[in-house]
C-alpha positions as CSV (number, residue, x, y, z in Angstrom):
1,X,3.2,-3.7,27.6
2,X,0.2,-4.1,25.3
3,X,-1.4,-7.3,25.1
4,X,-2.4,-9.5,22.6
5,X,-6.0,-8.5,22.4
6,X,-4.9,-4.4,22.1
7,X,-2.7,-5.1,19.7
8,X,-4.9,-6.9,17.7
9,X,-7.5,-4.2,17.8
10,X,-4.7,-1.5,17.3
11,X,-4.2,-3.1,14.1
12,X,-7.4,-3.7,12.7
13,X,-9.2,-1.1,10.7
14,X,-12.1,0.8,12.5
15,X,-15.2,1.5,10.8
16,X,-15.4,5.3,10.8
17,X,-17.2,7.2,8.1
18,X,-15.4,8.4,4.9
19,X,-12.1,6.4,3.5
20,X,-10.4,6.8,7.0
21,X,-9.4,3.1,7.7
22,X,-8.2,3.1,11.0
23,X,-4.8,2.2,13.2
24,X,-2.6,0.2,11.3
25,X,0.5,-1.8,13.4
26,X,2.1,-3.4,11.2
27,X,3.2,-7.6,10.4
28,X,6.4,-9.2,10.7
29,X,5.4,-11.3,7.8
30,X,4.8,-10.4,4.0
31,X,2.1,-12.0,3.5
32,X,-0.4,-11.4,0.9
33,X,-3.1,-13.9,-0.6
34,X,-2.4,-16.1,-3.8
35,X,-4.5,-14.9,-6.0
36,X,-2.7,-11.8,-6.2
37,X,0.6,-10.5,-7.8
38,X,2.6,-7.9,-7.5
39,X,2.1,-5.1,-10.1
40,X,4.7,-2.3,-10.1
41,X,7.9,-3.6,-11.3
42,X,7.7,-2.0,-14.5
43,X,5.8,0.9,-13.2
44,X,7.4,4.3,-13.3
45,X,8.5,5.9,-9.6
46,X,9.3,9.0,-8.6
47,X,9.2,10.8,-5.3
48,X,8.6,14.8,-4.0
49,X,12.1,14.9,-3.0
50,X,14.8,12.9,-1.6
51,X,18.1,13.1,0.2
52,X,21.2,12.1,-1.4
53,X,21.8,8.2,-1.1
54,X,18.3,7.7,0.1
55,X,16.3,7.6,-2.7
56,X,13.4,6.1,-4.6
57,X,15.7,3.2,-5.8
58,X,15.7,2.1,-1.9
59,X,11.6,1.6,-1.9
60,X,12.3,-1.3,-4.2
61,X,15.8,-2.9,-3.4
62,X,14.2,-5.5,-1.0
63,X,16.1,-4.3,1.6
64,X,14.8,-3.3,5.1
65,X,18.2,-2.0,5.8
66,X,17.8,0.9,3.0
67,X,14.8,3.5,2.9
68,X,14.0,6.3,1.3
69,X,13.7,9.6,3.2
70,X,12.6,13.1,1.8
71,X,14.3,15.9,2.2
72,X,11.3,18.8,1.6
73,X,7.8,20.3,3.1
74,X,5.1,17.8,3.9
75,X,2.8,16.2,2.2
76,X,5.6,13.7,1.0
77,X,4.4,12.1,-1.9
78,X,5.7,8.4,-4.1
79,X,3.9,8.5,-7.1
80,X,3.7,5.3,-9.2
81,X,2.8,5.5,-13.0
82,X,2.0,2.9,-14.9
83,X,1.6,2.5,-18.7
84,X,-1.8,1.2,-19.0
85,X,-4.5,1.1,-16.6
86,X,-4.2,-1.8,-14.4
87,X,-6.1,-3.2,-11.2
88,X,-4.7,-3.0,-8.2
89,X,-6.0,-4.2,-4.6
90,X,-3.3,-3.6,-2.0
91,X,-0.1,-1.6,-0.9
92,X,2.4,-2.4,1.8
93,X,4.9,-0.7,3.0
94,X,7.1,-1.5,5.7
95,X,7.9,1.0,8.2
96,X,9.7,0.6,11.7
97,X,9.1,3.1,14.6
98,X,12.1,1.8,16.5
99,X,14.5,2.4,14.1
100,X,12.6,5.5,12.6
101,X,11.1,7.4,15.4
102,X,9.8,10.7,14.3
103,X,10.8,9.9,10.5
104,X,7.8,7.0,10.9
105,X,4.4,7.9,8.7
106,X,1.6,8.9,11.3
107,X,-0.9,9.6,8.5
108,X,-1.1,8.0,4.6
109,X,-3.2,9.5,1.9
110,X,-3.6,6.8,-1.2
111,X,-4.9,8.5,-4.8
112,X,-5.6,7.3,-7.6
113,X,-6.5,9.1,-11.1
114,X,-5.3,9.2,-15.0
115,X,-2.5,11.4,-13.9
116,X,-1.1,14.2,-11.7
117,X,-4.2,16.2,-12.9
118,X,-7.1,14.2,-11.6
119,X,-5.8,11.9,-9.0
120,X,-8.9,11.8,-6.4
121,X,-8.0,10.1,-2.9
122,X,-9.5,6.3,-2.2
123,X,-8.0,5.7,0.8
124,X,-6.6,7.0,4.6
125,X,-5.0,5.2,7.2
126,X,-3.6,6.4,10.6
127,X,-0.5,4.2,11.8
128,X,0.2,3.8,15.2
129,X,4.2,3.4,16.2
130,X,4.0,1.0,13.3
131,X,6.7,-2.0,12.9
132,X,7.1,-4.3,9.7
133,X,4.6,-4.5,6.5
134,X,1.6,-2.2,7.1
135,X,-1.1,-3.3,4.4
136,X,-3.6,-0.9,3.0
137,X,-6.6,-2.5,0.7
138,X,-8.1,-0.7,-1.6
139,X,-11.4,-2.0,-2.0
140,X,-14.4,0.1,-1.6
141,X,-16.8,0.2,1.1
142,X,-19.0,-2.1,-1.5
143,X,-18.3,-5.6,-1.3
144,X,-18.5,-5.8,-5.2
145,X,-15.3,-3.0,-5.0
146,X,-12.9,-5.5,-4.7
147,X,-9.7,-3.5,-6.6
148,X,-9.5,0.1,-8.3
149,X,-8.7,0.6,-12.3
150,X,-6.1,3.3,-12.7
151,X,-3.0,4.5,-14.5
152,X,-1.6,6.4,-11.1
153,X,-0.9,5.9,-7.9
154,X,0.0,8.4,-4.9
155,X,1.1,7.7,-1.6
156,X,0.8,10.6,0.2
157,X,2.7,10.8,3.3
158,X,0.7,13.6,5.9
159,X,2.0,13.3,8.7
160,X,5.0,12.0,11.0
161,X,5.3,10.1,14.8
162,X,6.4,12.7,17.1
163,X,5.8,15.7,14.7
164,X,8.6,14.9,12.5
165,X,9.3,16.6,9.4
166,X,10.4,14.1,7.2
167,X,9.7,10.9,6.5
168,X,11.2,6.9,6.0
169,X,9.7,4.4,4.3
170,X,11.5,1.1,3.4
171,X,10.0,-0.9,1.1
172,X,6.7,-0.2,-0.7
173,X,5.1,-3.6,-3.1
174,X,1.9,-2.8,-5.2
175,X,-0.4,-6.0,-5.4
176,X,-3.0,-6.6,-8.1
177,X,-5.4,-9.5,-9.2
178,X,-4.1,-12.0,-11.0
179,X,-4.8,-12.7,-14.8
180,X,-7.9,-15.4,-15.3
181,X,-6.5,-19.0,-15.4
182,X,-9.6,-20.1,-17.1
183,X,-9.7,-19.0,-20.9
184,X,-12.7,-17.1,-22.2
185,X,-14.0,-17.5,-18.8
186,X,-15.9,-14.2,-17.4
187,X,-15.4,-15.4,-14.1
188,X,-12.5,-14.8,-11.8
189,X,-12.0,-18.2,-10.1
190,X,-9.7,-17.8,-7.3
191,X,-9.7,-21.2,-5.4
192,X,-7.9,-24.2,-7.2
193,X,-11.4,-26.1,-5.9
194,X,-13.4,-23.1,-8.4
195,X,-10.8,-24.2,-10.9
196,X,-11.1,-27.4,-11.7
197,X,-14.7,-27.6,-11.6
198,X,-15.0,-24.6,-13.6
199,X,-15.0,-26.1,-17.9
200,X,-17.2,-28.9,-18.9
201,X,-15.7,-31.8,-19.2
């Protein structure tokens, strides 16, 4: 039995050179902050392959009961196209080791590009026995790199627990900034505070 400090430093990201981000847990909660929305619902999905009745239609049916699982030779990929370039900051999926066992993502490869032919990888993560909504920012190791600009997204899926060979993921959201409140204002106020100090009166 793990206690509360290991499993709070299980799930927080280490700082290790290149995009690795560390051991991600997972959250019983969806939880994500206000400022951001979620961007993929009229994005364009497809995966590598699938097995019959578990397909991509199960990554977005807001049901943790359903998942999708492949049914092909690894890397497993979901990629998500969208028709114009958009901002996006965060992607969570929710994965459970219990249920799952060796169908459970070990390793996660996030690209990004124009399309199939340039996507360039911006972030890894390493999960470990992960249960609930495992979020992955995007931001760049600057501070200033707060959200990428893209048409694609890929979520490559390396590796399995317990050398599995394919994979189950259950629910996957895409979360972006939200649109300026403020009209013909430069600035991206995020706090209602920001906000209402933010015209002259």
């Amino acid at each position: 039995m793990e206690s509360d400090a290991e499993e709070e430093a299980a799930a927080t990201p280490a700082a290790v050179a290149g995009p690795a981000a560390g051991r991600l847990k997972g959250s019983p909660e969806l939880t994500v902050d206000a400022d951001m929305q979620e961007m993929a619902k009229a994005a364009a999905w497809s995966v590598s392959s699938c097995k019959a009745g578990n397909g991509v239609a199960a990554l977005r049916d807001d049901n943790l009961d359903t998942y999708w699982q492949s049914d092909g030779a690894q890397p497993h990929l979901v990629n998500i196209q969208f028709q114009k370039k958009v901002q996006l900051q965060l992607v969570v999926l929710y994965v459970d080791f219990k249920l799952d066992e060796s169908y459970t993502p070990s390793k996660i490869s996030i690209r990004a590009g124009d399309g199939f032919h340039n996507l360039k990888e911006v972030k890894t993560v390493e999960l470990a026995k992960p249960v609930g909504w495992v979020h992955i920012s995007l931001s760049g190791a600057d501070p200033r790199e707060t959200f990428i600009h893209t048409f694609m997204l890929q979520i490559a899926i390396l590796s399995n627990h317990l050398n599995g060979r394919d994979t189950h993921i259950r629910q996957i959201k895409i979360y972006g900034p939200r649109p300026n409140p403020v009209p013909h204002q430069p600035f991206h106020f995020t706090s209602r505070e920001f906000i209402t100090y933010s015209t002259i009166r």
